[in-house]
N, C-alpha and C positions, 0 to 999 in steps of 0.2 A: 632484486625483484623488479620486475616492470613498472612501470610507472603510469599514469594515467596522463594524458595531454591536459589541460585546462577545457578544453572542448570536451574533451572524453569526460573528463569530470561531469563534470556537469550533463550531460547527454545518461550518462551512467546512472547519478543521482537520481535525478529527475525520471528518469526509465524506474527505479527504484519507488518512488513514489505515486509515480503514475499508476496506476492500476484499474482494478475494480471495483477501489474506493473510490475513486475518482468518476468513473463514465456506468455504473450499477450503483452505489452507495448513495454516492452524494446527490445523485436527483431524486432517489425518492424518498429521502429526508427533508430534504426543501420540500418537497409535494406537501409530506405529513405534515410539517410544522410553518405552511403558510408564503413560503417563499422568501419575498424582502427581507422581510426583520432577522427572517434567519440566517440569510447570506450577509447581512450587515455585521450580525452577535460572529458569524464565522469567521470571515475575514477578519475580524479584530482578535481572534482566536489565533488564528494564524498567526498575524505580528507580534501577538505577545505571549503568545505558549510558544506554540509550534516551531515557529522559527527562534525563537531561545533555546529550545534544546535540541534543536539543529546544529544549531552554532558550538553549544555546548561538546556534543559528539567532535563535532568539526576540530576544533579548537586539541580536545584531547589526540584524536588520529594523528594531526599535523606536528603536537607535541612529541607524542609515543614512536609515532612513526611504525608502530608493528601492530601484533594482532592484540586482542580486547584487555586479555588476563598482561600482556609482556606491558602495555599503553599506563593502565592504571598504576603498575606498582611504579616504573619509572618516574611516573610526573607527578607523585604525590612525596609530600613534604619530608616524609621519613622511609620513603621507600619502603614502607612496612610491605611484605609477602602476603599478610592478609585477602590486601586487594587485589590478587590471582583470581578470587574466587570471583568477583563481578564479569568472568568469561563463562558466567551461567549465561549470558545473553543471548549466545551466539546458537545455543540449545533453542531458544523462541524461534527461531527463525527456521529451523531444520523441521519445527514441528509444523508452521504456519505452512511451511513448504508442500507440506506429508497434503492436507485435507486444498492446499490452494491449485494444486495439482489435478486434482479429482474436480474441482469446480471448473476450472478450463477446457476439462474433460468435456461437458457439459455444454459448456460452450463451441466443442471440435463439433460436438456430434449438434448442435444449432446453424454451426457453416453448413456442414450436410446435407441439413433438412432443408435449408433457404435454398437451396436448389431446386428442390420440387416442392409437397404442396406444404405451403403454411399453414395451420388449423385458421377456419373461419370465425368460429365461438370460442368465449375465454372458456367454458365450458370442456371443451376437446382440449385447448392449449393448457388447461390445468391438469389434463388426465395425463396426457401425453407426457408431459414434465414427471408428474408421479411416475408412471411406468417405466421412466429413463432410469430416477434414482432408485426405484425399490423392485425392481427387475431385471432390467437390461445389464447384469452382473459383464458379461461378458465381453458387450462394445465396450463398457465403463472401463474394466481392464486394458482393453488395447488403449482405447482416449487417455487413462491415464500414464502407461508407460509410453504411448508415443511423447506425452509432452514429459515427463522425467527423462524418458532418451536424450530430449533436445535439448533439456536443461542441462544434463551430464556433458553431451559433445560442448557444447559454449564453454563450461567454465574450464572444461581441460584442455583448452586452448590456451589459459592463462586471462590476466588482466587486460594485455595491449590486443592481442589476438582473439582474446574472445569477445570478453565483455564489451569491452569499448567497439571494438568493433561492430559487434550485431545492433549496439545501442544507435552505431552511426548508420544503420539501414533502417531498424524497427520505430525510432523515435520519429526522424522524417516524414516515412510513410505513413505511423500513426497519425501526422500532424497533417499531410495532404487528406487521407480517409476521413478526418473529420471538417476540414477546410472544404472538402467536398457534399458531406454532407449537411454543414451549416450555409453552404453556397443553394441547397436545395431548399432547406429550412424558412432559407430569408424572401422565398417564392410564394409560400403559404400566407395566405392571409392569419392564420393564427400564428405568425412570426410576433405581430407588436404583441399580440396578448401574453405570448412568452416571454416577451422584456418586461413589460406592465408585472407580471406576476414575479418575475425573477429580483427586481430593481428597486420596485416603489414598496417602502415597506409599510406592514400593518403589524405595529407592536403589540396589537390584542391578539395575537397569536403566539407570543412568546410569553412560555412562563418556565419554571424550571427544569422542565424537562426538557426542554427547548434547549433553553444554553447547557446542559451537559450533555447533549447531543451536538450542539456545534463544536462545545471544546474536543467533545469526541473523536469526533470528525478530524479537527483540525488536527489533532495529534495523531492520532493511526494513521494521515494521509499522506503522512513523511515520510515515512517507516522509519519510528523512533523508537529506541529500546530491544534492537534486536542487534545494534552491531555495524549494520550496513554501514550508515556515514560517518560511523569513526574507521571501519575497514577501508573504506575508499578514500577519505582522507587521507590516512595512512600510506595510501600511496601515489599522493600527489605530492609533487617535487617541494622541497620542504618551504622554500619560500613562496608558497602560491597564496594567492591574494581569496583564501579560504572563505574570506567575509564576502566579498563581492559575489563567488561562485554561490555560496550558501544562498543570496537573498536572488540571483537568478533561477535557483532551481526550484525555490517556493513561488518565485513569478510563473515559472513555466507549466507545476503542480494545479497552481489554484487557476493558470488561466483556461487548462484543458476542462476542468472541472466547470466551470462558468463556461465554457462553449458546449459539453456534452448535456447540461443542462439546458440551455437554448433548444440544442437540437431536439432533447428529447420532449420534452413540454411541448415545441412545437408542433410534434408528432401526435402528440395526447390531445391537445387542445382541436388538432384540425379533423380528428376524430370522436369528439364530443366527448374524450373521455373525461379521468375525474385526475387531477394533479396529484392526488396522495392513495396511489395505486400502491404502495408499500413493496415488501421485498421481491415479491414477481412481475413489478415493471420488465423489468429487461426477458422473464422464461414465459409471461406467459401474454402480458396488457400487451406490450411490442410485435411480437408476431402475429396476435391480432390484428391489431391496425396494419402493418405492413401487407398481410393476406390481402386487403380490401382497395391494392393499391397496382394489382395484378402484375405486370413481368416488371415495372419501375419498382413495384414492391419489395421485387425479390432480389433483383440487385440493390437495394437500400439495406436488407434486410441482408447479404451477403457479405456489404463492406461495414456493418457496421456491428456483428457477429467477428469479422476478421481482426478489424479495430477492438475489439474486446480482447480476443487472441496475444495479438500482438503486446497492448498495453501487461497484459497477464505474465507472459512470456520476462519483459524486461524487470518486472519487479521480481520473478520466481528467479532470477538470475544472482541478483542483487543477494537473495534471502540465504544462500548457499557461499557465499564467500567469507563473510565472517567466519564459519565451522572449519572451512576451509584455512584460512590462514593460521587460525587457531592451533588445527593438529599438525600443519606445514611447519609452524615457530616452534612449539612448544614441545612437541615431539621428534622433530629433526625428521618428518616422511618425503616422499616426492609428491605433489601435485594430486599426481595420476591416482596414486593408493588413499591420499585424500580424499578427491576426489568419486574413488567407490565405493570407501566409508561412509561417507556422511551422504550420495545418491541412494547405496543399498537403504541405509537407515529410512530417510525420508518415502523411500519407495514403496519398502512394507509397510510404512504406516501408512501412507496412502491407501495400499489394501486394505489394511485393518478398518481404515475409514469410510470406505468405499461400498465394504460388507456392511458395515454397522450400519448403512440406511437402507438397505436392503431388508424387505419380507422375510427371506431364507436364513438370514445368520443375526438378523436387526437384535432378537432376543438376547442371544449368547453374547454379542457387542454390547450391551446396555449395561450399564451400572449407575445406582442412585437413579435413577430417573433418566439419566443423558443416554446417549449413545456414543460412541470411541470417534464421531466425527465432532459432535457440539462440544463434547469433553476438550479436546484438542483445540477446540476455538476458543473456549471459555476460559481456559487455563494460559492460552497464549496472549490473547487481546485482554483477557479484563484483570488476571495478573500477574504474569511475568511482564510483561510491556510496561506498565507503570510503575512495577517496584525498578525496573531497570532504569527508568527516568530519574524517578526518587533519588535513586543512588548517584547515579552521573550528576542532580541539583546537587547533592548533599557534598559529594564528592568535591566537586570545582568550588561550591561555595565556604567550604570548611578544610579540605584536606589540601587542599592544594594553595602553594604561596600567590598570593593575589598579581606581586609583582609580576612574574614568570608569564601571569593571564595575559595583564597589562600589554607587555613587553610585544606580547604577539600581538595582540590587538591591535594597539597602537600603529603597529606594522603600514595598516591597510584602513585603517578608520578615524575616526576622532577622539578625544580622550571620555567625552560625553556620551558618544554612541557607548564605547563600555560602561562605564559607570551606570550607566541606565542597563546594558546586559547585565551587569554584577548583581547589581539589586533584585532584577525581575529572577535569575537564577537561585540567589540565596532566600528570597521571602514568598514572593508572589506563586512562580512557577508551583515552587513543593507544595503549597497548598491548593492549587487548583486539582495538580493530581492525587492532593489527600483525597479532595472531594468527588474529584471522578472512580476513583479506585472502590471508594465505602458508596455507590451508586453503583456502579458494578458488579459489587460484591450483595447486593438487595440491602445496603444498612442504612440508604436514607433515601 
């Protein structure tokens, strides 16, 4: 099987957690929860969640060397068959794929419109957004199989030829479109108030809902529990220096996140808006302000709709290779029939999702209260993703012989750096996402 370069690695990875967590999520949570204090509790989130069960993932792929269910049984104590079934993960990511599709969608049809006119009032910019998702059945349709086409052509190229490769165009250019737009940002006089607000913290703004929103954050922004970075590990050359790459690619994660943040506060502030614009910053507060910025507006508003695109693109890439390798090992297929297994699958449920906020089928898609697209987010992010964590803490810190950890570690780090991973994996970590998971779940 292909191999991933140490550059690809990491470009892949990082493309993987790059997302719409990152440049949509993570600024309008800082908004709602004050700024500083929040990005301080987050970053400390990061180093001691998120990047532990980074590593964690990491560590098993480089061990296993295959896919999720073949990873687990080999590198645990007794080989027990049992741990097959922890290749339920790779299911989160086909599903995340289904409704992450449709939201891109959304975003195609945003490049579009930054072409001609932007809405002037949040007013029309919120109606508009409604009419896309509970109407416009049809663009929704192409917008979503244009981007499931693109996802399908990438990954059946394979790992050297598709992945790694699109990650060595899309990562870049993501990194100039926002270098460009933070080069604009630092033009506005409402630049320092965006650091001011981003940097200096106010801890009367954080209480518990705060920090289980950063740990939130911090963990969903990896993409942990679905597979990816033990799949990509897996196929990096078996002595790669996994430690270094890992704590690169949460640099690369949390610095795009801290610059799309700049930019966009910037944009908020130099339009008198309000910082905790919530989840329609990016559909509806943004093309606001950008309207009132006339033809600079629109190209701001073009590259950073593309930027959204792109970032979107490299994580939906990522989310499809797990499944993949999965029925490639475990069933003996080619690639290709992989390949249209697990795009058909993600693809219908994209429709299925896509109807369900829709006026005309919203009914017939609804169960319990949700709908076939919140369903599909609820069930992926708040609990298959952290029982999948649960398992990989539980797994490295009990089933598996510590020395074998050691051995690799050691490899590439200090004897201390582990021991401090050991501990944060068997005590710390599984409780934090006890605690995120029964918060979640409404149980505290």
């Amino acid at each position: 099987m292909n191999k991933f370069s140490r550059i690809g690695f990491i470009l892949a990875a990082a493309g993987s957690a790059v997302g719409l967590g990152n440049i949509w999520r993570f600024p309008y949570i800082t908004g709602e929860y004050g700024g500083g204090a929040f990005i301080l509790v987050y970053l400390l989130a990061i180093l001691f969640i998120g990047l532990t069960v980074f590593l964690a993932e990491a560590v098993i792929g480089q061990n296993g060397q295959s896919d999720v269910s073949t990873s687990f049984v080999s590198i645990s104590k007794t080989k027990n068959q049992n741990w097959k079934f922890a290749g339920f993960m790779v299911a989160t990511g086909l599903i995340i794929l289904s409704f992450y599709s449709v939201v891109l969608g959304w975003i195609l049809d945003y490049v579009i419109t930054s072409f001609s006119d932007l809405p002037t009032e949040a007013k029309v910019a919120g109606a508009n957004f409604e009419k896309l998702i509970s109407d416009d059945i049809g663009s929704l349709i192409v917008y979503h199989t244009l981007i499931a086409g693109s996802v399908i052509l990438i990954v059946l190229k394979g790992i050297k030829e598709g992945i790694e490769k699109i990650n060595l165009i899309l990562m870049p250019l993501l990194g100039l479109i926002l270098i460009g737009l933070l080069v604009y940002a630092l033009t506005l006089d409402s630049f320092s108030q965006a650091v001011s607000f981003m940097f200096t913290p106010d801890f009367s703004k954080i209480d518990g809902h705060a920090l289980l929103a950063a740990l939130g954050q911090a963990f969903f922004t990896l993409s942990l529990g679905v597979g990816t970075i033990l799949t990509y590990s897996a196929s990096l050359p078996k002595e790669a220096n996994f430690v270094k790459s890992s704590f690169m690619v949460a640099i690369v994660d949390t610095s795009i996140a801290l610059v799309a943040g700049l930019i966009i506060f910037s944009f908020l502030f130099a339009a008198g808006a309000e910082s905790a614009a919530g989840p329609g910053l990016v559909f509806i507060s943004l093309p606001v302000i950008f309207s009132g910025w006339g033809i600079l507006g629109q190209i701001i508003a073009v590259s950073f709709f593309v930027a959204l695109v792109f970032a979107g693109i490299t994580s939906a890439v990522s989310m499809i290779e797990p499944s993949l390798r999965f029925f490639i090992e475990r069933f003996k297929i080619t690639r290709a029939k992989a390949t249209l297994l697990c795009g058909g699958t993600f693809y219908v449920l994209g429709i299925v999702a896509l109807l369900s906020m829709s006026k005309s089928f919203g009914a017939e898609l609804t169960f319990f209260g949700k709908n076939a697209f919140d369903i599909m987010d609820f069930m992926s992010s708040s609990v298959m993703m952290p029982i999948a964590a649960m398992l990989i803490c539980i797994f490295l810190g009990f089933f598996v012989e510590k020395e074998v950890l050691k051995e690799k570690f050691t490899k590439h780090t200090s004897e201390t750096i582990f021991n401090i991973w050991y501990f944060l994996i068997r005590f710390v970590v599984p409780i934090a996402i006890i605690i995120l998971f029964l918060n979640k779940l409404g149980a505290i």
